[in-house]
C-alpha positions as CSV (number, residue, x, y, z in Angstrom):
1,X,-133.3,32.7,100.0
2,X,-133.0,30.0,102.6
3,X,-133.4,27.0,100.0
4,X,-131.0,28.8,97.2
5,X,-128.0,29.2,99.6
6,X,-128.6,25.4,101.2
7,X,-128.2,24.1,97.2
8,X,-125.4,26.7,96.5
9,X,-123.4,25.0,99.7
10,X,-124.4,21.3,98.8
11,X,-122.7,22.2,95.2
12,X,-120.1,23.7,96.2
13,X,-119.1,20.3,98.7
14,X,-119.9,17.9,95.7
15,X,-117.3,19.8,93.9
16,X,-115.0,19.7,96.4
17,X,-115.3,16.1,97.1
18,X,-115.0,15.4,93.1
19,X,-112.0,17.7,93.1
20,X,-109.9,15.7,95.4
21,X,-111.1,12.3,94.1
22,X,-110.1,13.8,90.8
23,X,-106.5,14.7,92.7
24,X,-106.0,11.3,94.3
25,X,-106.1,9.0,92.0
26,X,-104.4,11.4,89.0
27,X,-101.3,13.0,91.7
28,X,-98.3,10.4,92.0
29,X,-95.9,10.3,95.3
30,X,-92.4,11.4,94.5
31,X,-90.3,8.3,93.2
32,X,-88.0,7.0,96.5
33,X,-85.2,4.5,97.2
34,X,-85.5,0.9,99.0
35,X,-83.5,2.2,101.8
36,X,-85.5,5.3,102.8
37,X,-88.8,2.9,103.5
38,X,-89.3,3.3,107.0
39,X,-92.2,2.4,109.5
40,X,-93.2,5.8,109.2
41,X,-94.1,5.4,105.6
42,X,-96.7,2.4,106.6
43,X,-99.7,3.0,104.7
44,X,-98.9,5.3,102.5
45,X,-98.1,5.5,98.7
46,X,-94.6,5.4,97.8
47,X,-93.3,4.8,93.8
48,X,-90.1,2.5,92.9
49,X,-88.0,2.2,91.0
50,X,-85.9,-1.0,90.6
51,X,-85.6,-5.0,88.9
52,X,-87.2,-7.9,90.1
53,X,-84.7,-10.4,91.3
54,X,-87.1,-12.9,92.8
55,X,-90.7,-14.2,91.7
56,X,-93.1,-16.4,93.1
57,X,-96.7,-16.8,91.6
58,X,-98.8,-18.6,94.7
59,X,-102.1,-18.5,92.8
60,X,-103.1,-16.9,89.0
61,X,-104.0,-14.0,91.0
62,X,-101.6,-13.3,93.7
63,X,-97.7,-12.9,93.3
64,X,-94.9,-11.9,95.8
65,X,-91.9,-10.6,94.0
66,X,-88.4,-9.3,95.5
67,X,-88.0,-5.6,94.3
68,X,-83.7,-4.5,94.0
69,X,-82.6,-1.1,93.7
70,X,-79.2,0.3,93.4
71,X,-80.0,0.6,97.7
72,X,-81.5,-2.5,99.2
73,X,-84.5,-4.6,98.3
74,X,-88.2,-5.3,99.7
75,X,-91.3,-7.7,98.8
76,X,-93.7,-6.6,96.9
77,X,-97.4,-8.3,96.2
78,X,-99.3,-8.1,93.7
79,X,-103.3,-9.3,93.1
80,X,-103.5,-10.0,89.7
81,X,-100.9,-11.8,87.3
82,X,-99.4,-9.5,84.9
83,X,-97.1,-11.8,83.3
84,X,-93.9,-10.5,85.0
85,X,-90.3,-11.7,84.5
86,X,-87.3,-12.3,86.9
87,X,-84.8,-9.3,85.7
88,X,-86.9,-7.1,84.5
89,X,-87.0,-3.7,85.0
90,X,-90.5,-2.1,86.4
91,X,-91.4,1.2,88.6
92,X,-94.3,0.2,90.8
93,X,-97.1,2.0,92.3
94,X,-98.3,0.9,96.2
95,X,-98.9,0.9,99.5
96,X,-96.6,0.5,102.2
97,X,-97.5,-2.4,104.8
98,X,-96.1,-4.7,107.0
99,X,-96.3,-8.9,107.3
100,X,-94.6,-10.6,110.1
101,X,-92.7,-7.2,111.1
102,X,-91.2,-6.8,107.8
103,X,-92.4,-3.8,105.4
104,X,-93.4,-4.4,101.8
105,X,-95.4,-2.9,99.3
106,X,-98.8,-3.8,98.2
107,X,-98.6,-3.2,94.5
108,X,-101.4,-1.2,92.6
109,X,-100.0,0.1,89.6
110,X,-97.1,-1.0,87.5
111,X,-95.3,0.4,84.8
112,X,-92.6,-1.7,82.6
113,X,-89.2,0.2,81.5
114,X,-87.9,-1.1,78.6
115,X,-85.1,-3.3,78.6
């Protein structure tokens, strides 16, 4: 009985545990505006909306673009080069951090609107 109800718990867990990896990376955050990033929000997931106004590829792997809305802009970086255009329209996927006391958004998923 002993051994049968240790396995029945250790399956149990491993299902839980798949179920919320299954969660995380399939559940998105609520779209938001520029303006309500905060400090509060550093480290979490946030998705926006908006154009890119600036672009600057430092490498073929990293770029740091300028991200507009119709509230206020914030950088954004990005570690791969997915052949983005100034004035285009994208809703991005991230985490929010913060370089030299200013927050931006580490880019991990993007998704191009058409034009």
């Amino acid at each position: 009985m002993k051994i049968s109800l240790s396995k029945i718990s250790f399956t149990i867990a491993l299902l839980g545990i798949l179920i919320l990896l299954f969660l995380a990376n399939t559940l998105e955050p609520k779209q938001m505006n520029i303006k309500d990033i905060t400090p509060n929000h550093l480290n979490k997931q946030v998705k926006i909306q908006g154009q890119i106004t600036n672009l600057r590829t430092i490498n073929p792997t990293f770029q740091i673009l300028t991200l507009t809305d119709k509230t206020g802009q914030i950088q954004a970086t990005i570690n791969s080069n997915p052949q983005l255009k100034t004035n285009q329209e994208i809703v991005i996927l991230g985490r929010i951090t913060q370089y030299q006391n200013e927050l931006q958004i580490q880019i991990n998923k993007i998704i191009l609107q058409a034009p």
